[in-house]
C-alpha positions in Angstrom: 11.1 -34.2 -3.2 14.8 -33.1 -3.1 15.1 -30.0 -0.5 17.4 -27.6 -0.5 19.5 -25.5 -3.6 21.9 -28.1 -5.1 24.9 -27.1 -7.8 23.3 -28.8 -10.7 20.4 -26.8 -10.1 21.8 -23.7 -10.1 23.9 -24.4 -12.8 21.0 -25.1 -14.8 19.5 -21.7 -13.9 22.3 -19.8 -14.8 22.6 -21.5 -18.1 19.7 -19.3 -19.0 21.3 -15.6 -20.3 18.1 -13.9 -19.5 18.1 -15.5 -16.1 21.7 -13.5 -15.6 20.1 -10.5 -16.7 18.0 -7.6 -15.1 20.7 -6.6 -11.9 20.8 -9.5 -9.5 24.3 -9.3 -9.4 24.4 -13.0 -10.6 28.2 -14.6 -12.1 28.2 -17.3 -14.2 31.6 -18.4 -13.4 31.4 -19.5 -9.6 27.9 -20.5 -10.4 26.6 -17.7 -8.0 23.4 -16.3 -7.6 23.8 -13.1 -6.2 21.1 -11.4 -4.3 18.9 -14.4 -5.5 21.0 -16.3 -2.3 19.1 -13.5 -0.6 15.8 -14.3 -1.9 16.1 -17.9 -1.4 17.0 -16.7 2.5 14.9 -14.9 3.4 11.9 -17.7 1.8 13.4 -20.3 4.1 13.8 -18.2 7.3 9.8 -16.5 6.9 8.3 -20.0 6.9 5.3 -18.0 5.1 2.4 -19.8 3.2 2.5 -17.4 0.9 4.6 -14.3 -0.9 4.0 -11.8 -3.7 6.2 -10.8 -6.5 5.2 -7.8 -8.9 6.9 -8.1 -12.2 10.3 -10.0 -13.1 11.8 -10.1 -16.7 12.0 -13.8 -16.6 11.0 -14.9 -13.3 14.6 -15.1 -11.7 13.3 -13.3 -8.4 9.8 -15.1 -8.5 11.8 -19.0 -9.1 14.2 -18.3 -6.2 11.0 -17.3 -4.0 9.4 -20.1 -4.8 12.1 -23.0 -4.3 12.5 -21.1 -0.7 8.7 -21.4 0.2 8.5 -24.9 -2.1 11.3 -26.4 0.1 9.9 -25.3 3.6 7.7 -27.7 5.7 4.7 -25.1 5.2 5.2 -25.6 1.2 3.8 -22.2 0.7 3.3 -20.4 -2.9 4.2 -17.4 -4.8 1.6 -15.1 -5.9 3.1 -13.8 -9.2 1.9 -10.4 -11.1 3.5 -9.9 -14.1 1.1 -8.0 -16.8 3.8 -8.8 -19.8 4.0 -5.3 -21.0 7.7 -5.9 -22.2 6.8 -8.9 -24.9 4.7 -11.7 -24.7 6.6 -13.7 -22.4 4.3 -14.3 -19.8 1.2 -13.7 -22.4 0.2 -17.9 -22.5 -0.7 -19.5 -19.4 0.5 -23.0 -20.1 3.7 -21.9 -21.4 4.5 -20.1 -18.6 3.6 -23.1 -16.1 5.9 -25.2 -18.2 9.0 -23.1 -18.2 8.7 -22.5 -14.1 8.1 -26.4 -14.3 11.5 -26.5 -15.9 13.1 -24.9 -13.3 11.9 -27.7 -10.6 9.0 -24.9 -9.1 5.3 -25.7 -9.0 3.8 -23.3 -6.4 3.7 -20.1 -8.2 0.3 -18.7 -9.1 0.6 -16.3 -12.3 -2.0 -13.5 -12.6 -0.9 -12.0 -16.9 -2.0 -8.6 -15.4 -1.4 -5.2 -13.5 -1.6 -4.3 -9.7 -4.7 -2.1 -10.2 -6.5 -4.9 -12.4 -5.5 -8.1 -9.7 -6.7 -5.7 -6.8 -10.6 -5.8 -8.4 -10.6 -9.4 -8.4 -11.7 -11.8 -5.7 -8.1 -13.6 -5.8 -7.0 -10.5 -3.7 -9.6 -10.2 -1.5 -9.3 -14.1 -1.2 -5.0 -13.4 0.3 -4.0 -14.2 3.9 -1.1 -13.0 5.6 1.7 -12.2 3.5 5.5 -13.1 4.5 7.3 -11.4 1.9 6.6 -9.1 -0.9 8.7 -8.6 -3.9 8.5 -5.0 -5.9 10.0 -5.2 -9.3 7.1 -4.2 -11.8 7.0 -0.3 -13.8 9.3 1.0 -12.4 8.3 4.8 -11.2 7.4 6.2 -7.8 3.7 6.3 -8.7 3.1 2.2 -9.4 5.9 1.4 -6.4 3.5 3.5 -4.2 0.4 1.3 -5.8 2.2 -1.7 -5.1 3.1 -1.2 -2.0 0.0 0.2 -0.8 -2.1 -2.6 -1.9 0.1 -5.2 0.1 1.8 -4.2 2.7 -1.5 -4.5 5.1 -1.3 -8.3 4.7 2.1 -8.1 6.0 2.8 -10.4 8.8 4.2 -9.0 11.6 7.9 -9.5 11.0 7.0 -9.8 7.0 9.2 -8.0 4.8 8.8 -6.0 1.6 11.8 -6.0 -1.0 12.1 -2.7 -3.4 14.3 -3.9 -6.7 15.9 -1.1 -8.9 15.8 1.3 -5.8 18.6 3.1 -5.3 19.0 5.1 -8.8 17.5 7.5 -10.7 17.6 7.3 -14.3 15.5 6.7 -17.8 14.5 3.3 -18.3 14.0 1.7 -22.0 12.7 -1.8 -20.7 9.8 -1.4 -22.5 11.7 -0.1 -25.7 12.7 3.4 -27.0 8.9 4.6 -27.6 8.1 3.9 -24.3 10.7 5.4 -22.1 10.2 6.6 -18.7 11.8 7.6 -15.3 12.8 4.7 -13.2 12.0 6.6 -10.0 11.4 4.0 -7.5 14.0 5.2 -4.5 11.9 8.5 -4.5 9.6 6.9 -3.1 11.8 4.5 -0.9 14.0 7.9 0.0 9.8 8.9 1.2 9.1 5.7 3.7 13.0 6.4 4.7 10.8 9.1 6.8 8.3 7.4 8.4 9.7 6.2 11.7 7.5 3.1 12.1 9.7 1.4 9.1 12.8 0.4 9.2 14.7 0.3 5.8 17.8 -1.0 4.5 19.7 -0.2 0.9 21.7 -3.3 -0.5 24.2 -2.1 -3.2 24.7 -4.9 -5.9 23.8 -5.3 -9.5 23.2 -2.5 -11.2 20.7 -0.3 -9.5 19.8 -2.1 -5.9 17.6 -3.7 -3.7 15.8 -2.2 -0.3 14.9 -4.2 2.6 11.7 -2.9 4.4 9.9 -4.4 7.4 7.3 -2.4 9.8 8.6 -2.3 13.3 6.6 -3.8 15.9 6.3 -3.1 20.0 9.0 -5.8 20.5 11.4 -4.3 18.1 11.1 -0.9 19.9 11.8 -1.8 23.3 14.8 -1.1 25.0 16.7 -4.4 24.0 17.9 -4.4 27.6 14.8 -4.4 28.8 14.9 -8.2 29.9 17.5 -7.7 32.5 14.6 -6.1 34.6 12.4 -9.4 34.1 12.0 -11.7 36.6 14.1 -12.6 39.7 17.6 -11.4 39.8 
């Protein structure tokens, strides 16, 4: 097995116009990925056995995730919840293993349905430790809450949770015109912003953002000088 992201890869992926799509900040023409660099990062530097991603259009974040985790010594897997409410994209089961297939991934586990319906079955209560978490399903205040509340307990201790579509407020047609909503995610992001056991950090590219979140630890909030008083001078 070939580790590692190599040009003909990514080319490939970016071939794909609904791979380009959906505010990654992706550009065709110096076959770059955008935040999904990011993604791929922060898989490889983890190490984790295993990460979640709630929703994706089609699969950009949950493919990038997945090479990261695939192409680490631990080979972990993705956890994928994606319930298909836009079409029927992610509707039949071998289809969908096929087209990750495609894209030279293997390790992601698709579950066709909502937070609230995979949290009732025994494949959640079945998770370990969690190294990342990936936010990108309906996108209001209410569901990010859901999501976030139904995960980030399985954090591991320097895990992170990643918000996408945080940082605006504004209707949102993904779903098409009779079903338009509030895309209200940073609400509750601007929310967790005051709680002083988090630490959070807003990434400006593509077209509405990305938040960084990890919970801070004992280590993290000692004095970072506090090592010069250890041991013998």
């Amino acid at each position: 097995m070939t580790r590692g992201i190599s040009p003909d890869w990514v080319a490939r992926l970016l071939e794909c116009p609904d791979l380009q799509r959906m505010g990654h900040h992706q550009r065709v023409e110096d076959q770059n990925l955008g935040l999904g660099w990011l993604y791929y990062a922060f898989g490889r530097i983890l190490r984790s056995r295993l990460a979640v991603v709630i929703g994706s259009w089609r699969g950009f974040a949950p493919i990038m995730i997945a090479k990261a985790l695939q192409d680490n010594l631990e080979s972990g897997e993705v956890i994928f919840i994606d319930p298909s409410l836009a079409d029927d994209f992610w509707k039949d089961a071998a289809r969908v293993k096929d087209y990750f297939r495609g894209y030279g991934v293997a390790n992601i586990r698709h579950f066709p349905m909502t937070t609230q319906q995979f949290v009732a079955t025994g494949d959640y209560r079945a998770l370990g430790k969690l190294g990342l978490v990936f936010i990108d399903g309906l996108h209001t205040a209410e569901q990010a809450s859901f999501d976030y509340d139904a995960f980030s307990g399985l954090l591991e201790p320097r895990g992170l949770v990643m918000f996408h579509d945080s940082m605006i407020v504004r209707p949102d047609k993904v779903y098409g015109s009779e079903k338009a909503y509030g895309m209200s995610v940073k609400l509750f992001v601007d929310r967790l912003k005051q709680d002083p056991s988090l630490q959070l950090l807003d990434l400006p590219f593509g077209h509405t953002g990305l938040t960084l979140l990890r919970k801070l630890d004992e280590e993290a909030s000692r004095d970072p000088y506090d090592w010069l008083d250890d041991g013998p001078r």
